[in-house]
C-alpha positions in Angstrom: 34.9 -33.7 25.4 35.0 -31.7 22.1 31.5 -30.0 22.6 32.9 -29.2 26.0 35.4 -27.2 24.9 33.5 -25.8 22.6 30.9 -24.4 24.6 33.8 -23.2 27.5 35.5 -21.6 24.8 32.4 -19.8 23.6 31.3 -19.3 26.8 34.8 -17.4 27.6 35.2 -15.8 24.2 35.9 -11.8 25.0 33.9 -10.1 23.0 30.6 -12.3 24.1 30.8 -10.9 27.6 31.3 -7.8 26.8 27.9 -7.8 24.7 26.4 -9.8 27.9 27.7 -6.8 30.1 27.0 -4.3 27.5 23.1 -5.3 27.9 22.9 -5.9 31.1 24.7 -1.8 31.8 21.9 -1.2 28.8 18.4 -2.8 30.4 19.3 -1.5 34.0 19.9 2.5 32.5 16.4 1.7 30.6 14.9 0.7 34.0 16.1 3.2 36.0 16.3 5.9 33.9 14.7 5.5 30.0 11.4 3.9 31.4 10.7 7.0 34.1 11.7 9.6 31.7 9.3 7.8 28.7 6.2 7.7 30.9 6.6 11.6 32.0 6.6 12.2 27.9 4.2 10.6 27.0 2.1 10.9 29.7 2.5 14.7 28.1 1.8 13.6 25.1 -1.7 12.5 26.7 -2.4 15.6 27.9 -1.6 17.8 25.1 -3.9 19.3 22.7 -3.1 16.6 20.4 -5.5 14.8 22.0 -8.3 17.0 23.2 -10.0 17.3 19.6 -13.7 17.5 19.2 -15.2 15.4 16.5 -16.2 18.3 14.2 -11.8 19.3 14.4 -11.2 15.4 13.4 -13.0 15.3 10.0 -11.0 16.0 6.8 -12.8 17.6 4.4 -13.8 15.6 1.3 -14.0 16.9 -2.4 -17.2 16.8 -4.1 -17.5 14.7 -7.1 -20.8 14.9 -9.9 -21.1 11.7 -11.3 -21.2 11.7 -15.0 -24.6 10.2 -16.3 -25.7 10.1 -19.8 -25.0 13.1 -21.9 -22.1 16.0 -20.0 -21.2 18.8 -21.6 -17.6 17.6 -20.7 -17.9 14.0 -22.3 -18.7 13.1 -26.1 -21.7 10.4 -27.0 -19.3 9.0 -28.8 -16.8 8.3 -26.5 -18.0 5.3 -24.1 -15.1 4.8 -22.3 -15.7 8.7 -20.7 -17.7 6.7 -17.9 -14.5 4.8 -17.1 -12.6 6.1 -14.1 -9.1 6.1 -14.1 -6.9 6.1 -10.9 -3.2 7.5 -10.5 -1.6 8.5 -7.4 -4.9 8.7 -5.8 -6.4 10.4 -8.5 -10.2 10.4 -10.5 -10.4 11.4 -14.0 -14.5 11.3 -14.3 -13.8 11.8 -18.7 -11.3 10.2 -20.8 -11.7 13.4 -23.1 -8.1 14.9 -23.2 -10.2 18.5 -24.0 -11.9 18.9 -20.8 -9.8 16.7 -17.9 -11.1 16.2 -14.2 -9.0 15.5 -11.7 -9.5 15.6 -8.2 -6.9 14.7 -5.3 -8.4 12.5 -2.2 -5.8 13.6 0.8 -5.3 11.5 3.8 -6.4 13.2 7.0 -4.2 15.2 8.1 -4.7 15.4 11.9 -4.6 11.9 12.2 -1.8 11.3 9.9 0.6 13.7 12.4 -0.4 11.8 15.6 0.8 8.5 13.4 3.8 10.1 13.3 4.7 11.1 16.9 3.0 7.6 18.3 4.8 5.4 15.8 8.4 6.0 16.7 7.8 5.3 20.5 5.5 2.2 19.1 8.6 0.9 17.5 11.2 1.8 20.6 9.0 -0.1 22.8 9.3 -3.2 21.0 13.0 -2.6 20.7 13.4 -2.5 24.3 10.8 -5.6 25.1 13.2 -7.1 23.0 16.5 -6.2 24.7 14.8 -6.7 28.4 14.1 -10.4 26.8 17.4 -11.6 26.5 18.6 -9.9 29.3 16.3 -12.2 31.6 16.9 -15.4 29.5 20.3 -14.9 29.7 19.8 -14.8 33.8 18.4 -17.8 33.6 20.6 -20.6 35.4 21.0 -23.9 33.8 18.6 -26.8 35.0 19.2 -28.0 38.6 16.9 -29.9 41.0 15.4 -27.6 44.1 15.9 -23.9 44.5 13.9 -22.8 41.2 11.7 -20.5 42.9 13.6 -17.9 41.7 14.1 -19.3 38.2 10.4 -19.4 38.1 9.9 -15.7 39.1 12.5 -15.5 35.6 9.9 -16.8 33.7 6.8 -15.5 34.5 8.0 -11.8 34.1 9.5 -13.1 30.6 6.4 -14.2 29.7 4.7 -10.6 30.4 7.4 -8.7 28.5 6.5 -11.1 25.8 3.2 -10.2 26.1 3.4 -6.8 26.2 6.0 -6.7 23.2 3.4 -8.3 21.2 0.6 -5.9 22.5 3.1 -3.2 21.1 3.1 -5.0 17.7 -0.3 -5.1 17.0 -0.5 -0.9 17.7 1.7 -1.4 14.3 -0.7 -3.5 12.7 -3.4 -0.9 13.8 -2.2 2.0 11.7 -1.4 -0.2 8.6 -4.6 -1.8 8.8 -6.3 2.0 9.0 -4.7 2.6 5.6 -5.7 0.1 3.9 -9.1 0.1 5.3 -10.1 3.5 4.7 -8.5 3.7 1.0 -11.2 1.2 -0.1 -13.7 3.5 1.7 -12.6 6.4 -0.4 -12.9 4.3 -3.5 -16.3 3.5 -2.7 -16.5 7.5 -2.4 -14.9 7.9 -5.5 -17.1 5.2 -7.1 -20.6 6.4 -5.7 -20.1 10.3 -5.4 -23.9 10.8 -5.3 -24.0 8.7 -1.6 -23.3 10.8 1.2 -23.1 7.4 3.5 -20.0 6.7 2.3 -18.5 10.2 3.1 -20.7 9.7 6.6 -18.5 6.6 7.0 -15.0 7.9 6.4 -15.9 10.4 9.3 -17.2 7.9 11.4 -14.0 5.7 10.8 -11.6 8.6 11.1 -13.5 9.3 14.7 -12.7 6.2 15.5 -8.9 5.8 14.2 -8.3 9.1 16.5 -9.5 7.6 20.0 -7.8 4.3 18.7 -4.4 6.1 18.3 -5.1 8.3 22.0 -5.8 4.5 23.7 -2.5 3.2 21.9 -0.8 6.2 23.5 -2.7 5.1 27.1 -1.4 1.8 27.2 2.5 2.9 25.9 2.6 5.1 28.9 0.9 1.8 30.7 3.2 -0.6 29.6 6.3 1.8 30.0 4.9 2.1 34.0 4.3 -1.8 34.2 7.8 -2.7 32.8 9.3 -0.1 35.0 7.4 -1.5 38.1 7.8 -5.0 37.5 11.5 -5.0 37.2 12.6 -2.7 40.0 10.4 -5.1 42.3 11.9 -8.6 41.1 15.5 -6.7 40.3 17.6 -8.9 42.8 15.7 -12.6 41.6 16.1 -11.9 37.8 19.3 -10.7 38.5 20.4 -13.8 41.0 17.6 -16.0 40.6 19.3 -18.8 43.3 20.2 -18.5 47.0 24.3 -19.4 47.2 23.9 -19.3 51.2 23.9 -23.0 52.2 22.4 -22.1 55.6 20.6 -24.7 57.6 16.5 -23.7 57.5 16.8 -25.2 61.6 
């Protein structure tokens, strides 16, 4: 009897409804309103010269390194540590002689490091709202009854595509921290082997393929933003009243 009360007076506590009906006003404006307006921009987006880059326009230019062998005029013989390199904030000293310093900055690329920053903030909004739509349909979901659960069942499989495609929308994330990482130990392998052009021919390659990566991730959020929108306004009225309260004879 306690846990009764319990749950009816949670269940009737003010300022729970008015999140539930704060959500609810929240995912319908997103549907009918936020979803449309999101795939006209970034279908935009798409279309923009942002995207229409030829591989030659991708590639950031490298700086050259000489690689210090035997005797240099900037190194003493008696200084072996001068073959050391020394990294700090991304940068190579190729002589430990304080006299004759050479430091050389390895920049991200650039053109790729702007699109990161338009995609990501619609990466992370589309998560944000796979998340609200979410709870919004679990909290349409009637409790367990016996017959009548085709509508309940319509409930679930849509929750189980946001679900998916919220966790499509996470890996984009893991995408662009992954391409970090990745290509820093390429440029250390620049750094480390200045005389190999293949490494350099491989950071060009990579970044070619880190820009059609990022144009695909902005493909499927348009995608996703259409599916959502679709998917909803179709099945509105089941995840909204998921069971029939007509008691009319089927005869």
């Amino acid at each position: 009897m306690t846990e009764l009360k319990r749950i009816n007076s949670f269940e009737d506590n003010p300022q729970v409804k008015e999140f539930k009906e704060k959500l609810c006003d929240d995912v319908e404006s997103d549907v009918y309103e936020f979803f449309p307006k999101s795939i006209l921009e970034v279908d935009k987006l798409i279309k923009s010269e942002l995207f229409e880059l030829t591989p030659s326009a991708i590639y950031s230019e490298l700086p050259m390194l000489a690689k210090t062998v035997g005797n240099d005029n900037n190194c003493s013989e008696d200084h072996p540590a001068a073959k050391k390199r020394k990294l700090d904030n991304f940068k190579i000293s190729l002589c430990n002689d304080v006299d004759s310093p050479t430091a050389v900055t390895f920049p991200c690329n650039v053109k790729l490091i702007e699109i990161i920053k338009i995609l990501k903030p619609h990466i992370i909004v589309l998560i944000e709202k796979c998340s609200e739509m979410k709870l919004w349909i679990e909290l349409k979901i009637p409790k367990i009854e016996d017959g009548n659960n085709f509508g309940v069942s319509i409930q679930e499989d849509i929750l189980g595509e946001v679900a998916k495609l919220e966790g499509e929308a996470g890996s984009y994330l893991e995408q662009i921290t992954r391409y970090y990482t990745t290509r820093g130990k390429m440029m250390s392998k620049v750094m480390k082997y200045p005389q190999l052009d293949d490494y350099r021919k491989a950071v060009e390659e990579y970044d070619e393929k880190i820009y059609f990566s990022l144009k695909l991730i902005c493909v499927e959020l348009r995608n996703t933003y259409c599916i959502l929108h679709d998917l909803i306004t179709k099945n509105i009225e089941k995840l909204k009243r998921p069971r029939s309260t007509n008691t009319d004879s089927m005869y």
